[in-house]
N, CA, C and O atoms as a printed pandas DataFrame, in Angstrom:
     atom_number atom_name residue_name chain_id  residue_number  x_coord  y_coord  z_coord
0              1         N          UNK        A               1   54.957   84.753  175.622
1              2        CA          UNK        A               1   55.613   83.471  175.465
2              3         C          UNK        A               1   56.355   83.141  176.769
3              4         O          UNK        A               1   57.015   84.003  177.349
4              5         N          UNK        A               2   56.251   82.022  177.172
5              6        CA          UNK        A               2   57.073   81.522  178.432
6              7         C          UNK        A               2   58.432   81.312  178.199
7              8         O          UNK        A               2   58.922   81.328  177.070
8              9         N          UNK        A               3   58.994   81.137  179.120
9             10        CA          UNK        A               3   60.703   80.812  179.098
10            11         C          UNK        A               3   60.766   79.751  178.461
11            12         O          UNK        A               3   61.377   79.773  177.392
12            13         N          UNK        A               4   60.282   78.765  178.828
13            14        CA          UNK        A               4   60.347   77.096  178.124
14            15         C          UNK        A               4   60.323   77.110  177.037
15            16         O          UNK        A               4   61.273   76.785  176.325
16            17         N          UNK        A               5   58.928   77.596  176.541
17            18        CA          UNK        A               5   58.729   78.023  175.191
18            19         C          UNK        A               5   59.823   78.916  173.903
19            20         O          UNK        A               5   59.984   78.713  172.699
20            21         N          UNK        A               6   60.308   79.761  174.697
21            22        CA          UNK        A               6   61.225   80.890  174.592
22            23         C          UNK        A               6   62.601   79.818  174.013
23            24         O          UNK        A               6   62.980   79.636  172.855
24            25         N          UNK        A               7   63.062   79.311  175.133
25            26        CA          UNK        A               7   64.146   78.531  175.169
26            27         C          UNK        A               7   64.085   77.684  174.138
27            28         O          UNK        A               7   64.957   77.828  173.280
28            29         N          UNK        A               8   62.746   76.259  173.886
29            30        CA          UNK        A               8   63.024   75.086  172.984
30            31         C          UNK        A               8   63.290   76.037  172.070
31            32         O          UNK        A               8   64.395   75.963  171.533
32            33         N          UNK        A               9   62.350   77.180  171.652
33            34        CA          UNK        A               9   62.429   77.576  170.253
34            35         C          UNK        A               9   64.006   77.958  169.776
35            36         O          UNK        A               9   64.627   77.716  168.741
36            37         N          UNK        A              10   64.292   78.535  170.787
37            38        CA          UNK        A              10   65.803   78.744  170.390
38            39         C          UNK        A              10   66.621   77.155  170.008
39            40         O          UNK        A              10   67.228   76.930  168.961
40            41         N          UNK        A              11   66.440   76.207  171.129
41            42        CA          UNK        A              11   67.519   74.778  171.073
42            43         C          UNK        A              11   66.845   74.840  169.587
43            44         O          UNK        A              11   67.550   75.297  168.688
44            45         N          UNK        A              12   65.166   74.290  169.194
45            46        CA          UNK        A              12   64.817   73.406  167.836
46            47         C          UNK        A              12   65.655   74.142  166.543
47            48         O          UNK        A              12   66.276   73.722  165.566
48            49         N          UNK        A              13   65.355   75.326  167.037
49            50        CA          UNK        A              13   65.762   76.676  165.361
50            51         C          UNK        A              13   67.258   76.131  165.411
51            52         O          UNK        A              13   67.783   75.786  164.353
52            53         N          UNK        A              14   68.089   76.027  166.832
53            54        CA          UNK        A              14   69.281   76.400  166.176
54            55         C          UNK        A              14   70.324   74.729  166.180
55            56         O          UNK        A              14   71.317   74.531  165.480
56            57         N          UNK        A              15   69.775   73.849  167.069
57            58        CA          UNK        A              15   70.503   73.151  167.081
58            59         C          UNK        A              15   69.726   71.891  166.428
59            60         O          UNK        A              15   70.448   70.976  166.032
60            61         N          UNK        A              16   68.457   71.764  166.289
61            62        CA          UNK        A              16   67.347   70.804  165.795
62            63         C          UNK        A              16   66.888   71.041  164.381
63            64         O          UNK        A              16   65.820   70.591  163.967
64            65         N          UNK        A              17   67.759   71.795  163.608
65            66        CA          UNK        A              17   67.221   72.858  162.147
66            67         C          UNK        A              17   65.678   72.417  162.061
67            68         O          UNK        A              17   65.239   71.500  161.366
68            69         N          UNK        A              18   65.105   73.077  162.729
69            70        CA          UNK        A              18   63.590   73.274  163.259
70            71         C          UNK        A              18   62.784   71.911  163.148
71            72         O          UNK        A              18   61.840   71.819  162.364
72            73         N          UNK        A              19   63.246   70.692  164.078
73            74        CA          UNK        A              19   62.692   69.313  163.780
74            75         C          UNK        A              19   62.643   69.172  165.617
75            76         O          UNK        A              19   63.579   68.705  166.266
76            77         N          UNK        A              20   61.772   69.517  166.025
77            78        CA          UNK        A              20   62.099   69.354  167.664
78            79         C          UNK        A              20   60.514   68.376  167.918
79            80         O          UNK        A              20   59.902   68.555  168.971
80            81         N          UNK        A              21   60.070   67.560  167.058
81            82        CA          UNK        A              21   59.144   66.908  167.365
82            83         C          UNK        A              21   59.439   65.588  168.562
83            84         O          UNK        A              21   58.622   65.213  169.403
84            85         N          UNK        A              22   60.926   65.002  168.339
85            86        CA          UNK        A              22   61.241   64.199  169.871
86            87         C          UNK        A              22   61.921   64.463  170.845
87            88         O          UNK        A              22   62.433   63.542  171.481
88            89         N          UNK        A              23   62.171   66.255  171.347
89            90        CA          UNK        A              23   62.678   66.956  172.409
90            91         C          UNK        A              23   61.755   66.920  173.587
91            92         O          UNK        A              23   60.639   67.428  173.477
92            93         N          UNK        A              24   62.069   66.455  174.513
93            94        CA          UNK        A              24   61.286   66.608  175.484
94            95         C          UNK        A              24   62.089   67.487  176.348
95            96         O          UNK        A              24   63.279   67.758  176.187
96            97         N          UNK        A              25   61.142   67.993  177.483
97            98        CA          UNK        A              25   61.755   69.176  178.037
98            99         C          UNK        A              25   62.737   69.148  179.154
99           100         O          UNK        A              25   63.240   70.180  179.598
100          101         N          UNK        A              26   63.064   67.705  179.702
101          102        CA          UNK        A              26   63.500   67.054  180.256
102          103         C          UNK        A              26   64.698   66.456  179.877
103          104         O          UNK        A              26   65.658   66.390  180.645
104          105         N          UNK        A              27   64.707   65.941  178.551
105          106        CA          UNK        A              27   65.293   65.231  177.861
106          107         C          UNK        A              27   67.371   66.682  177.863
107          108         O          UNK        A              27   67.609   67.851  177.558
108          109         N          UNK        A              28   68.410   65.160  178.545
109          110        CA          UNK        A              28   69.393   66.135  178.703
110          111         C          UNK        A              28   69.959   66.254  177.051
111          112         O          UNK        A              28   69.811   65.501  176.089
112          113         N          UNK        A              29   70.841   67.879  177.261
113          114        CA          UNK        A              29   71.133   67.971  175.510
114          115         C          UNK        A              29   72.559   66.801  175.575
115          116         O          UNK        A              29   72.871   66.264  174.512
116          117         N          UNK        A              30   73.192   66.535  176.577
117          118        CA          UNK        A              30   74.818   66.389  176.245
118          119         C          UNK        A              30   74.517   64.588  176.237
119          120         O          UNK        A              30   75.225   63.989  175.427
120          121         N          UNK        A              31   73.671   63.831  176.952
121          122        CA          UNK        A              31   73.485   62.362  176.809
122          123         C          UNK        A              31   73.169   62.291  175.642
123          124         O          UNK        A              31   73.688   61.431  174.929
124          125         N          UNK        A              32   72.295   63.120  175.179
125          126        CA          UNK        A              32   71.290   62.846  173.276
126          127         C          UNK        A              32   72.065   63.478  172.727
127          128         O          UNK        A              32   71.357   63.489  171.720
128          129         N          UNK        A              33   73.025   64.127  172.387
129          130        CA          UNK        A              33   73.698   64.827  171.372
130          131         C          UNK        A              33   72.858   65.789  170.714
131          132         O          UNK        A              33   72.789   65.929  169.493
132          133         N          UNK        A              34   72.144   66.526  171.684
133          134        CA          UNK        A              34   71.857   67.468  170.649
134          135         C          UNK        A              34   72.435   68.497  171.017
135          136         O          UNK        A              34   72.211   69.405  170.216
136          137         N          UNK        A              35   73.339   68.928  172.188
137          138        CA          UNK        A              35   74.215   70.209  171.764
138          139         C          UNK        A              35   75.610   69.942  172.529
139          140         O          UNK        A              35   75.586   69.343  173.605
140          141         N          UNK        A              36   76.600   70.303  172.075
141          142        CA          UNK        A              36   78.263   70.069  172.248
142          143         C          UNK        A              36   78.736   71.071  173.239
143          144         O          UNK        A              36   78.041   72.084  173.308
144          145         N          UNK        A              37   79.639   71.013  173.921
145          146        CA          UNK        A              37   80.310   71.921  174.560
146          147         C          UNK        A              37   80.393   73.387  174.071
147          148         O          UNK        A              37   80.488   74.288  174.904
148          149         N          UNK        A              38   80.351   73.715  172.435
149          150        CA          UNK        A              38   80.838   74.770  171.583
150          151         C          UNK        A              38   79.173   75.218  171.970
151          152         O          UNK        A              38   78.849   76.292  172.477
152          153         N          UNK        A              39   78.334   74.214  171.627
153          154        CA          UNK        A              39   76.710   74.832  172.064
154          155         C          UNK        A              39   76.397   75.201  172.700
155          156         O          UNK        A              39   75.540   76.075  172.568
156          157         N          UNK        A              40   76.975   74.715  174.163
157          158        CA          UNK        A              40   76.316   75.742  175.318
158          159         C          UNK        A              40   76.870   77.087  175.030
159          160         O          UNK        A              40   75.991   77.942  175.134
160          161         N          UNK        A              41   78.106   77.595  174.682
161          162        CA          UNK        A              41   78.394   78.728  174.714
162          163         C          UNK        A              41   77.704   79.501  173.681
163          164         O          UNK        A              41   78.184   80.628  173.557
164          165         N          UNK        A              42   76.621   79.212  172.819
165          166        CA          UNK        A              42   75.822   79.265  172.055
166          167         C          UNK        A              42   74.504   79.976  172.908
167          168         O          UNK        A              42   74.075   81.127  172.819
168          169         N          UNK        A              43   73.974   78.697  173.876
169          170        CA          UNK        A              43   73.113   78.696  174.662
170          171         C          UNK        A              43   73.281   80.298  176.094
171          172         O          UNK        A              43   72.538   81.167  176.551
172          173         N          UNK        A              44   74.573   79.895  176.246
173          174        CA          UNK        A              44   74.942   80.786  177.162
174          175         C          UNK        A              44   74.601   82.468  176.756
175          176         O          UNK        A              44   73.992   83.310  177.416
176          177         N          UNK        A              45   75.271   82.576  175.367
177          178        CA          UNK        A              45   75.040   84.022  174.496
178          179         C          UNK        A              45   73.377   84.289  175.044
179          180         O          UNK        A              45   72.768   84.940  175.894
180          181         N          UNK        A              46   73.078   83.125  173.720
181          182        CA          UNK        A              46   71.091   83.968  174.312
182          183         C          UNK        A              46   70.742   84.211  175.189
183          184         O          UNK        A              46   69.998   85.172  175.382
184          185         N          UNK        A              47   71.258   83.215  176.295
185          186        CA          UNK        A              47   70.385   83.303  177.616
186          187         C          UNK        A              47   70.673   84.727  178.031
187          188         O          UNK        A              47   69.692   85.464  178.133
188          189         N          UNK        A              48   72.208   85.368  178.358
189          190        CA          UNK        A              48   72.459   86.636  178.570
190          191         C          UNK        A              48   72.002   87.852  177.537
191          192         O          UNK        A              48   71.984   89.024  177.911
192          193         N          UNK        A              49   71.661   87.471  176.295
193          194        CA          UNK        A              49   71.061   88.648  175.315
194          195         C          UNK        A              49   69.667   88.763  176.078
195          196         O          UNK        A              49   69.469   89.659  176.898
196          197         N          UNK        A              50   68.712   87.801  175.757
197          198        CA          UNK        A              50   67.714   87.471  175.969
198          199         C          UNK        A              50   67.088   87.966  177.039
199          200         O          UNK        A              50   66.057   88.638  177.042
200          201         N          UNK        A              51   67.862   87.550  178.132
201          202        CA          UNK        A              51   66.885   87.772  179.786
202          203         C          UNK        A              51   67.696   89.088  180.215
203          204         O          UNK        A              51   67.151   89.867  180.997
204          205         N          UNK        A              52   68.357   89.228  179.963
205          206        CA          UNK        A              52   70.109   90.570  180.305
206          207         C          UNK        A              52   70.379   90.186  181.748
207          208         O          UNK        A              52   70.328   90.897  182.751
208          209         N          UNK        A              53   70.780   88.461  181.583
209          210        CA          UNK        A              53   71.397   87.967  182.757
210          211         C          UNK        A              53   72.646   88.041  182.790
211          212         O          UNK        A              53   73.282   88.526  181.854
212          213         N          UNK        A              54   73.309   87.481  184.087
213          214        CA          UNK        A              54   75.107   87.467  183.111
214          215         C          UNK        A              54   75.470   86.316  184.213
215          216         O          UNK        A              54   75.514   86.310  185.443
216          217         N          UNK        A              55   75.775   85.090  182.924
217          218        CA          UNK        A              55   75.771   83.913  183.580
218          219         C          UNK        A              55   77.813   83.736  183.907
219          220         O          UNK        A              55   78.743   84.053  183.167
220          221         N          UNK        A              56   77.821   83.118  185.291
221          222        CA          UNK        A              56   79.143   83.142  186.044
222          223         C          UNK        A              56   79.680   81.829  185.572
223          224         O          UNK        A              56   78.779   81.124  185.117
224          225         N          UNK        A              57   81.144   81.146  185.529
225          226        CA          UNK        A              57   81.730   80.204  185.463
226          227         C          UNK        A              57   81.221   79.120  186.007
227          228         O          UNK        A              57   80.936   78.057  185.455
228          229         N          UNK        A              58   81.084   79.520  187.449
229          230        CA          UNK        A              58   80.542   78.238  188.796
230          231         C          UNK        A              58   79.014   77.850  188.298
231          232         O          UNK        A              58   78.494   76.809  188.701
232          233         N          UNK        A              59   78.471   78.557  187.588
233          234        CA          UNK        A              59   77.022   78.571  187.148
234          235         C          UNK        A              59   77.018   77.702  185.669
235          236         O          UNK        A              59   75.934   77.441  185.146
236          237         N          UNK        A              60   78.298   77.275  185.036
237          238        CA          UNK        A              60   78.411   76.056  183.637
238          239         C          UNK        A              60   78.223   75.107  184.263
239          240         O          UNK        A              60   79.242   74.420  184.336
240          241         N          UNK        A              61   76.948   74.497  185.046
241          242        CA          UNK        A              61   77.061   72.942  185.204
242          243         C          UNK        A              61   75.765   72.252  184.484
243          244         O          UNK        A              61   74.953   72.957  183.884
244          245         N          UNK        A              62   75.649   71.133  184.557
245          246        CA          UNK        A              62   74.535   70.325  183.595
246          247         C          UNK        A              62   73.553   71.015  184.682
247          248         O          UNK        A              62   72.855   71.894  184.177
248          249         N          UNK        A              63   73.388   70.845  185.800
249          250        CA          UNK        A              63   71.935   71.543  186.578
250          251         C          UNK        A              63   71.592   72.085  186.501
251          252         O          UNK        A              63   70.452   72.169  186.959
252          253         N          UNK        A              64   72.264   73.229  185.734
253          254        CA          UNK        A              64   71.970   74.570  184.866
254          255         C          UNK        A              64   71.576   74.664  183.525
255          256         O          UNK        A              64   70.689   75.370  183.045
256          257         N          UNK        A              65   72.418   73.788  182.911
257          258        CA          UNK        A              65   72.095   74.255  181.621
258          259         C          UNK        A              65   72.006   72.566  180.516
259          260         O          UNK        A              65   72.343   72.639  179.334
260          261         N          UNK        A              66   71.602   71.408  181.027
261          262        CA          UNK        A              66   71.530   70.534  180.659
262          263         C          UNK        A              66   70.189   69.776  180.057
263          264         O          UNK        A              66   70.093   68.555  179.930
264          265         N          UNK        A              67   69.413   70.516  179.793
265          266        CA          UNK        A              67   67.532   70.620  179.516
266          267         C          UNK        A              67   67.007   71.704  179.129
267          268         O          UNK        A              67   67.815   72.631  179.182
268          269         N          UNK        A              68   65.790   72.052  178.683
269          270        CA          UNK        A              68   65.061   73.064  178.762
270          271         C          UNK        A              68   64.663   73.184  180.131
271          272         O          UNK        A              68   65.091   74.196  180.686
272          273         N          UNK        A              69   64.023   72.492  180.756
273          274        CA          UNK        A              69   63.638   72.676  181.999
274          275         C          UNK        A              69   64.730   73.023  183.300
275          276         O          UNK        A              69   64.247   73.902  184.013
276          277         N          UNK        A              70   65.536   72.740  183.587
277          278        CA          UNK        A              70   66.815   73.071  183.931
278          279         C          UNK        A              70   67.186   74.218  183.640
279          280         O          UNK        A              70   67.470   74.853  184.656
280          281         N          UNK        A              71   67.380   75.049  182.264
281          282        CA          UNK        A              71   67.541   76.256  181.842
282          283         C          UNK        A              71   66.426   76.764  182.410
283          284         O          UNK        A              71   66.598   77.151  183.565
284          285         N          UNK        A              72   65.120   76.912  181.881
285          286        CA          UNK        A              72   64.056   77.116  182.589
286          287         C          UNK        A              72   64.156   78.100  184.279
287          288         O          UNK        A              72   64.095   79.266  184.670
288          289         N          UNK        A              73   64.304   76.996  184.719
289          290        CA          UNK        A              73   64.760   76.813  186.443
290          291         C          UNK        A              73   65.763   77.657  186.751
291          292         O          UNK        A              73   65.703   78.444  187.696
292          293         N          UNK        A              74   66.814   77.535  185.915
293          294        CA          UNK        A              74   68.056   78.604  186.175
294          295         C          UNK        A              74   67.907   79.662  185.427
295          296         O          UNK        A              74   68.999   80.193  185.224
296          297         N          UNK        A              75   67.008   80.219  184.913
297          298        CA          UNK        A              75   66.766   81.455  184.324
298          299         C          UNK        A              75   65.616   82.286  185.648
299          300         O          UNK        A              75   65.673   83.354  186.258
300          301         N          UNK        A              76   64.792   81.298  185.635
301          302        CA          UNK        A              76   64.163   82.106  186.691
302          303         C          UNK        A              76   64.496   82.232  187.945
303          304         O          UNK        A              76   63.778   82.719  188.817
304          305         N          UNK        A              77   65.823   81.709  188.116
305          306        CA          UNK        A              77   66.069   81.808  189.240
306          307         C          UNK        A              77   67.108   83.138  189.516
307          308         O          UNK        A              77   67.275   83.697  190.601
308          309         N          UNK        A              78   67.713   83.456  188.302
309          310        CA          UNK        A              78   68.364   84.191  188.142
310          311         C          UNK        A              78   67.654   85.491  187.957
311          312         O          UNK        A              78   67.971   86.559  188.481
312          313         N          UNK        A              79   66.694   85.279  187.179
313          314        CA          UNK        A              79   65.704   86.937  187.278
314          315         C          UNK        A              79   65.100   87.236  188.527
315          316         O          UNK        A              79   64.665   88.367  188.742
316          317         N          UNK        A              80   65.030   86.291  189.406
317          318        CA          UNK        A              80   64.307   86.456  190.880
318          319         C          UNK        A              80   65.361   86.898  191.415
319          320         O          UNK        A              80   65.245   87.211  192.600
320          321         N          UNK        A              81   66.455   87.044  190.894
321          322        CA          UNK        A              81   67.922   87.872  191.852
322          323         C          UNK        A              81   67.877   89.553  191.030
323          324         O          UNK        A              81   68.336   90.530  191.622
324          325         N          UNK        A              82   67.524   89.618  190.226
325          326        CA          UNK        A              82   67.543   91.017  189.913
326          327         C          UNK        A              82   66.342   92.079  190.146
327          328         O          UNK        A              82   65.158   91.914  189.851
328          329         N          UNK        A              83   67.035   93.378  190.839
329          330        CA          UNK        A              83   65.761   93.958  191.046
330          331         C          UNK        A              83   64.938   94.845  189.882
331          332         O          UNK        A              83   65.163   95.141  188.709
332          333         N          UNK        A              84   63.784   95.125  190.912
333          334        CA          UNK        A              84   62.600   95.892  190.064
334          335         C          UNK        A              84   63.221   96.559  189.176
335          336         O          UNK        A              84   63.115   96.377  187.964
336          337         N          UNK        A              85   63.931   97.401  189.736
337          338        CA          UNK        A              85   63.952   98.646  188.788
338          339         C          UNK        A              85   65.186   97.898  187.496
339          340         O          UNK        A              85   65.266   98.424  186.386
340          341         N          UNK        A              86   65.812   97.004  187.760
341          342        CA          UNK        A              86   67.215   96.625  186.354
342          343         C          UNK        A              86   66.082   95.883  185.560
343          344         O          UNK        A              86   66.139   95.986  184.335
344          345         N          UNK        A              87   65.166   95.224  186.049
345          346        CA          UNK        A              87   64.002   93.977  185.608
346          347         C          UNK        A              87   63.549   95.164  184.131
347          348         O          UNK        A              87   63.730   95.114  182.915
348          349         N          UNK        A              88   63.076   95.878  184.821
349          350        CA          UNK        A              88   62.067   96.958  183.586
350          351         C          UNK        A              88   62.837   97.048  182.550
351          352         O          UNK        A              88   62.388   97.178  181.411
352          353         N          UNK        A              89   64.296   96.978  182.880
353          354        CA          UNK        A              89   64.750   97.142  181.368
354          355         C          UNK        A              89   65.464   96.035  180.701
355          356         O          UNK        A              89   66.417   96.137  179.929
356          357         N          UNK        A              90   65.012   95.222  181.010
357          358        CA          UNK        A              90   65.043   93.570  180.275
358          359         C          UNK        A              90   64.534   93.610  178.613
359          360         O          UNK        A              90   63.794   94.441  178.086
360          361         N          UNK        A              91   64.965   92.835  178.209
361          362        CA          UNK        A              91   63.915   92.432  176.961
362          363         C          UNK        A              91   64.294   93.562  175.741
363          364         O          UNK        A              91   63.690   93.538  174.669
């Protein structure tokens, strides 16, 4: 499964009670209301369970975490900072 993939499923399940038929991946959560300030820290949890990233203060901005695609982008950008050997024990 891809990150994107990975990710909507998480936004539709948890913030869409599984109705994500007009999410686009693009589409920002905080203009459409589909997730609140209390949500990203929601969003934030998985992303660090999930990838075993560990997301920084300076790193809460919409460019980060304001889309799937955006998350996306800042997830992989963040696993391209960790090495081989911490990578293997991801997941």
């Amino acid at each position: 499964m891809s990150n994107i993939e990975t990710i909507r499923g998480f936004v539709v399940e948890n913030f869409l009670f599984g109705d994500g038929e007009q999410l686009t991946d693009d589409m920002s959560f905080l203009e459409n209301g589909i997730i609140d300030s209390t949500g990203i820290l929601e969003v934030i949890s998985f992303l660090e369970e999930t990838y075993g990233i560990s997301i920084q203060d300076d790193e809460l901005v919409p460019e980060n975490l304001d889309s799937i695609n955006n998350i996306a982008v800042f997830v992989e950008n963040k696993l391209a900072l960790v090495p081989d050997s911490q990578e293997r024990h991801v997941g």
